[in-house]
C-alpha positions as CSV (number, residue, x, y, z in Angstrom):
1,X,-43.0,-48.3,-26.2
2,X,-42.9,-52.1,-26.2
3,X,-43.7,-53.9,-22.4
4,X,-39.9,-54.7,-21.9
5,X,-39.0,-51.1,-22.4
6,X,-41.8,-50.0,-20.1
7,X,-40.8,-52.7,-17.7
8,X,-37.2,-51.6,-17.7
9,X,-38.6,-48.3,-16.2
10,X,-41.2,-49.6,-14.0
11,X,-38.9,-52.3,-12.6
12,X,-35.7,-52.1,-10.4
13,X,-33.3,-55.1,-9.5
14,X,-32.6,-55.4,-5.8
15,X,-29.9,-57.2,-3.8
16,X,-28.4,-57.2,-0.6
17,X,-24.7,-58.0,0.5
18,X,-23.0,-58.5,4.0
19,X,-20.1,-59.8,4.9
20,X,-19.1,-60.2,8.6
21,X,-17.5,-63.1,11.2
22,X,-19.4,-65.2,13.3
23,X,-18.5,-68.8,11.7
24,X,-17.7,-72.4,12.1
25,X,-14.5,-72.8,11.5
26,X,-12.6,-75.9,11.1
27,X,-10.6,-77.5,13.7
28,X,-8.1,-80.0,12.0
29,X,-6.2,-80.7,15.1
30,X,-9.5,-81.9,16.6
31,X,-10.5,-84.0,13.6
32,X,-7.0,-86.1,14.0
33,X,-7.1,-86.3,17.6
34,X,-10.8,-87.7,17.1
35,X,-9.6,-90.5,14.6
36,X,-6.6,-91.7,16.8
37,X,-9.1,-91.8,19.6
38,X,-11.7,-93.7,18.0
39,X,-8.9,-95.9,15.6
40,X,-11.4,-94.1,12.0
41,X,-10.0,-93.5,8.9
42,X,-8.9,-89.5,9.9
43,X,-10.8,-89.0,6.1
44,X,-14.1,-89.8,7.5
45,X,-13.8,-87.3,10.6
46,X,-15.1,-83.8,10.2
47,X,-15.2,-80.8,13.6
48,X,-15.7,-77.5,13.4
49,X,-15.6,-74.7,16.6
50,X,-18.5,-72.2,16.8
51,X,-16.1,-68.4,16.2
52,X,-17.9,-65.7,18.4
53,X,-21.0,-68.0,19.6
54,X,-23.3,-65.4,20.7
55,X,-21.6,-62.2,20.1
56,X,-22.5,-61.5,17.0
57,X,-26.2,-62.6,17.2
58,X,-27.8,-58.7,17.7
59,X,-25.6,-57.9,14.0
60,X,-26.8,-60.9,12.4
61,X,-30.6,-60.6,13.7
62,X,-30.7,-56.9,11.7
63,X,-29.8,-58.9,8.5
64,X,-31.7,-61.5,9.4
65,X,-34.5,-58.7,9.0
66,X,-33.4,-57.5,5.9
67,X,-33.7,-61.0,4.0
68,X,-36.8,-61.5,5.1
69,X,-38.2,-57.7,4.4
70,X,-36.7,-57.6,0.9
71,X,-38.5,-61.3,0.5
72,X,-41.7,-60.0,1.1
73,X,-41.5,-57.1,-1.0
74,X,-39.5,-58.4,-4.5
75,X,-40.0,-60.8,-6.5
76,X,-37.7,-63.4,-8.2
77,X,-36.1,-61.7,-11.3
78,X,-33.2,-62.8,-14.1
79,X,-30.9,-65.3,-12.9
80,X,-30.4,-65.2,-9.3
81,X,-31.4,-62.1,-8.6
82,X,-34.6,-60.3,-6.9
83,X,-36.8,-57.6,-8.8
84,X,-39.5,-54.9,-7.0
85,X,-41.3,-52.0,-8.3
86,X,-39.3,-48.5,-8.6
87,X,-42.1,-46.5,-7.1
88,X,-41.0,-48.7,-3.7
89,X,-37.3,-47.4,-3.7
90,X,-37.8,-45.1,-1.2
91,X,-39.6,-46.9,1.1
92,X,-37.7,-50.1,0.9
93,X,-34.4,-48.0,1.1
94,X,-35.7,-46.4,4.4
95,X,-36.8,-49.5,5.9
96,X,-33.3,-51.4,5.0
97,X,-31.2,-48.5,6.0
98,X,-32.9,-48.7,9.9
99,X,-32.0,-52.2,9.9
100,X,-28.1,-51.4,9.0
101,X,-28.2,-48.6,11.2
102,X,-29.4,-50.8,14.4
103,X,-26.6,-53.3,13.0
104,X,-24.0,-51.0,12.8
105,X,-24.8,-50.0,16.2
106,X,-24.3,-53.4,17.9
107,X,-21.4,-53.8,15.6
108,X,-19.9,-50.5,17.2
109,X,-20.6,-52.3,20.5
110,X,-19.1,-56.1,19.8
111,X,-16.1,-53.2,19.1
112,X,-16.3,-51.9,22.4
113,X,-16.5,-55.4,23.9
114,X,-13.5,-56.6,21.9
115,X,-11.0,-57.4,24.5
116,X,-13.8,-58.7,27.2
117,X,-15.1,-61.4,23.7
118,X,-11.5,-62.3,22.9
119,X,-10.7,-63.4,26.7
120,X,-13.8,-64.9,26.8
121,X,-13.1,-67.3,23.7
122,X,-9.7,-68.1,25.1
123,X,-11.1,-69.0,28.0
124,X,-14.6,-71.1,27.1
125,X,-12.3,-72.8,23.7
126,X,-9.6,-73.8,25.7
127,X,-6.8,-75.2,24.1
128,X,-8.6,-74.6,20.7
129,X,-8.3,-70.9,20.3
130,X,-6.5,-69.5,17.4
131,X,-5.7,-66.1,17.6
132,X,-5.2,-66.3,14.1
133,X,-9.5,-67.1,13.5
134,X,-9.6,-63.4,14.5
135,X,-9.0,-60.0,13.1
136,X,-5.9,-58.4,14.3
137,X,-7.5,-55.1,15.5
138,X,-10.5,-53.4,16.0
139,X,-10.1,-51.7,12.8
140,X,-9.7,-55.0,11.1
141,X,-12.7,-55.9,12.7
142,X,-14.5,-53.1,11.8
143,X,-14.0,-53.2,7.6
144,X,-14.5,-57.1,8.3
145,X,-18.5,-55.7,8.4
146,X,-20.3,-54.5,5.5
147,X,-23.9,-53.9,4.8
148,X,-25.2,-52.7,1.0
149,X,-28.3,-52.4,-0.5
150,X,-27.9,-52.2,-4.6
151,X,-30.7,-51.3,-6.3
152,X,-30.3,-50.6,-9.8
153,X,-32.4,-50.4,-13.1
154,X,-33.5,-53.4,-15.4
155,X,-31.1,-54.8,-17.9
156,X,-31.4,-53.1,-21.7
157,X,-31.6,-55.4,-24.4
158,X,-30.8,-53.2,-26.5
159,X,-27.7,-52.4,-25.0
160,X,-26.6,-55.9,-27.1
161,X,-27.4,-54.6,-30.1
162,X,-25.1,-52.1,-29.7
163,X,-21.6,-54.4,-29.2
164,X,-20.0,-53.9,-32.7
165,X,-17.9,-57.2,-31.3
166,X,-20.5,-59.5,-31.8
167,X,-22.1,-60.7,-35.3
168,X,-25.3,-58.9,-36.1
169,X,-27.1,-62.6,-35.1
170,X,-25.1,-62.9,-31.5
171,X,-26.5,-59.3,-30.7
172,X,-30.4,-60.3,-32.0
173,X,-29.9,-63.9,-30.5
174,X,-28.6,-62.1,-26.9
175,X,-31.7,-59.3,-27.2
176,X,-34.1,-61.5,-27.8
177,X,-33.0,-64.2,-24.7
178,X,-32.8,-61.2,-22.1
179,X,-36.4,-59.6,-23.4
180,X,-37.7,-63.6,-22.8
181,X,-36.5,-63.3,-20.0
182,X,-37.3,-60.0,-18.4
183,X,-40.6,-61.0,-19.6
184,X,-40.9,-64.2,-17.9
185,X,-40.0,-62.0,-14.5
186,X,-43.0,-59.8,-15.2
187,X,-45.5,-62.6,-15.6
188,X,-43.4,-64.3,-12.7
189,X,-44.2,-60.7,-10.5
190,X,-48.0,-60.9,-11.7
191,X,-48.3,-64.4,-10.3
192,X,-46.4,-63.8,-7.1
193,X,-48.9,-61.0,-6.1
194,X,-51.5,-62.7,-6.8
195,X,-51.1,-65.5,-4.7
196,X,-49.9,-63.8,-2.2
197,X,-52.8,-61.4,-2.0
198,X,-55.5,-64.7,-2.0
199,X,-53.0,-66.7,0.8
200,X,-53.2,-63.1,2.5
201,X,-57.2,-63.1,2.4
202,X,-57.4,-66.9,3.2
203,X,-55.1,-66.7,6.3
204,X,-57.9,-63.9,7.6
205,X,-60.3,-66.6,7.1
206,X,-58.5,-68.8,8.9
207,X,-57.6,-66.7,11.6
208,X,-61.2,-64.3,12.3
209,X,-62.4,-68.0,12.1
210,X,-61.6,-69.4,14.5
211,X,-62.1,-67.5,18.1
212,X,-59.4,-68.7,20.3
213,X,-56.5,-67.0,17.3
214,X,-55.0,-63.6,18.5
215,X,-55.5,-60.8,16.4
216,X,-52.0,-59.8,16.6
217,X,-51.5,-55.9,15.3
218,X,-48.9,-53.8,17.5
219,X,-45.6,-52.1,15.9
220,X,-43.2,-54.9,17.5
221,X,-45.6,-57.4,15.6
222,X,-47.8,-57.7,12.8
223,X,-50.5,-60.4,11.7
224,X,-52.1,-61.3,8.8
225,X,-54.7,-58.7,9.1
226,X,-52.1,-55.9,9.4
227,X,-50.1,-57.3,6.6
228,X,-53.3,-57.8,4.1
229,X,-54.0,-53.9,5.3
230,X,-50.4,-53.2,3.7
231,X,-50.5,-55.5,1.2
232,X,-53.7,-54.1,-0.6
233,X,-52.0,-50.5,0.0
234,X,-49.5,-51.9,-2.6
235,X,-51.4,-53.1,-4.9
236,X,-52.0,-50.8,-7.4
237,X,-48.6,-49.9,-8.1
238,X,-47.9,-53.7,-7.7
239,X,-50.3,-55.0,-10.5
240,X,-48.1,-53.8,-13.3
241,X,-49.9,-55.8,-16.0
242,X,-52.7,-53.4,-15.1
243,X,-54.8,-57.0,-14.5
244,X,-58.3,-55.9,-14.5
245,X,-59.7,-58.9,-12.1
246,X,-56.8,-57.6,-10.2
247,X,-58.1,-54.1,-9.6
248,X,-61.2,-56.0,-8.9
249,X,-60.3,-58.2,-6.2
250,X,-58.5,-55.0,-4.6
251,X,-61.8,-53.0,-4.5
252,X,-64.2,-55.8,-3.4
253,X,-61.5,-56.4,-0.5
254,X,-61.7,-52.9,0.8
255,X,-65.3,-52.8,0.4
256,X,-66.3,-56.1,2.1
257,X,-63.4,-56.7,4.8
258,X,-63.2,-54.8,8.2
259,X,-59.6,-55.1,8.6
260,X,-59.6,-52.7,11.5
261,X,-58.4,-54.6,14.4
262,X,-60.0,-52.8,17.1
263,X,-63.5,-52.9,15.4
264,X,-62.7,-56.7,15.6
265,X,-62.1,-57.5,19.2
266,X,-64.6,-55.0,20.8
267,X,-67.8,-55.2,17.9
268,X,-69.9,-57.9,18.5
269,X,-70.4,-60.2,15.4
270,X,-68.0,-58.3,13.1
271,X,-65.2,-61.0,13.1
272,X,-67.5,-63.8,12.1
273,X,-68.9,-61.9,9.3
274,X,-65.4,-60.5,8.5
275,X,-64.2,-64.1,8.2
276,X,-67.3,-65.3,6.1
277,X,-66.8,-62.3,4.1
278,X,-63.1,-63.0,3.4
279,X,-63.5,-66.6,2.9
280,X,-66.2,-66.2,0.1
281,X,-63.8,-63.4,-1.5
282,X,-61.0,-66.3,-1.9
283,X,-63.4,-68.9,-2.9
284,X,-64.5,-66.3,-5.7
285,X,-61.4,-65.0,-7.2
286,X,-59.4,-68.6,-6.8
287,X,-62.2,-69.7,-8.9
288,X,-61.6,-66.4,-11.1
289,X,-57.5,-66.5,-11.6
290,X,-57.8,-70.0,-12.4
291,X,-54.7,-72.4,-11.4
292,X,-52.3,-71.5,-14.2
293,X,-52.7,-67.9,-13.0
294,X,-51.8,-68.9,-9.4
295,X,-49.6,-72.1,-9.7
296,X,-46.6,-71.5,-8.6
């Protein structure tokens, strides 16, 4: 089995789509009103009027959550879209699907609310409400809201040389292109986590460091010494290369670094030689990886 294949199993791609209300919409009653007012050319006049200022913040703060969770936990992949490793489906499914439950919640309420917002935006745009900016009905603004997670496997190239359309050199040239890329994602992926796994280690430097940081760890926030806990969790399924230094830099990590919050606010001396410790483990393996290996 050639890398692509395996990476076509070890790989998913990953995306997100909403769609909802909550916009700036344009006002081009305002924009003339504006240029006969001031005596401007009415091309060089542009206004918009905030749609729902407020009311849909708790909807949009859940997928708010949801960009920056899938973020941290894929990696750029072919074209425009985002790539993670199949053994985290289930986990990053769960995670995103208590987001779009809390979201569909508040979007159940802004339902509830509907009359109560719609008076309030006749009343606080004035003369500039449009009924029309609106959907018709609280069903209509119920399918106006969707939320979907895709995750789905790796492109085939293979599947190219299969299309009895094309010449036998448009199917070659079209395999050869997608396994270029799908390998340029991996390498991509094996980069990613490495930086991010030094910048993680470096920022526990930084903060064990210095005495008057926070260590921040509780479930309604999590710091960098929480989040290299996690992160280090991952790593073995994320070093898909099977990068030896990799594995390495895991190990020594675990070994040398108290990450147990607790131990370092209450035990005297162990965040000073927790920092030391963390900040001679990044000067080591920076020096080990080398740039290309890191640059981004």
């Amino acid at each position: 089995m050639s890398d692509n294949e395996n990476t076509t199993k070890a790989l998913l791609q990953v995306s997100f789509k909403v769609t909802g209300i909550g916009l700036n919409i344009r006002d081009e009653a305002m924009e003339a009103e504006l240029a006969r007012n001031h005596g401007m050319d009415a091309k060089r006049v542009r206004t918009t009027k905030k749609i729902l200022a407020g009311a849909v913040d708790p909807i949009n703060s859940e997928v708010g959550k949801i960009r920056r969770f899938l973020k941290l936990n894929s990696f750029e992949g072919i074209g425009g879209s985002r790539i993670m490793v199949a053994a985290e489906a289930d986990r990053i499914r769960r995670q995103v699907n208590q987001h779009i439950a809390v979201a569909v919640e508040a979007l159940g309420q802004l339902i509830a609310d509907w009359p109560t917002l719609i008076e309030k935006e006749r009343q606080e745009l004035n003369g500039r409400f449009d009924e029309n900016n609106y959907p018709k009905s609280t069903e209509a603004l119920r399918r106006a809201f969707s939320f979907e997670l895709e995750i789905v496997p790796m492109p085939d190239p293979g599947q190219f040389r299969l299309i009895q359309e094309l010449t036998e050199a448009e199917r070659e040239d079209m395999a050869q292109r997608l396994e270029v890329q799908i390998q340029a994602a991996r390498t991509n992926m094996e980069t990613e986590t490495i930086r991010r796994t030094l910048d993680l280690i470096k920022e526990v430097a930084d903060t064990l460091g210095d005495p008057d940081k926070p260590i921040v760890d509780s479930d309604g926030r999590k710091g960098c010494i929480p989040r290299l806990r996690e992160h280090l969790d991952r790593l073995t399924i994320l070093n898909i290369e099977n990068n030896p230094m990799l594995d390495q830099l895991r190990t020594e990590a675990i070994s040398a670094l108290d990450l147990n919050s607790e131990n370092l606010r209450t035990r005297s001396g162990r965040r000073s030689l927790t920092a030391l410790a963390a900040n001679n483990l990044h000067k080591k393996f920076e020096s080990g990886f080398g740039n290309r290996a890191i640059s981004a």
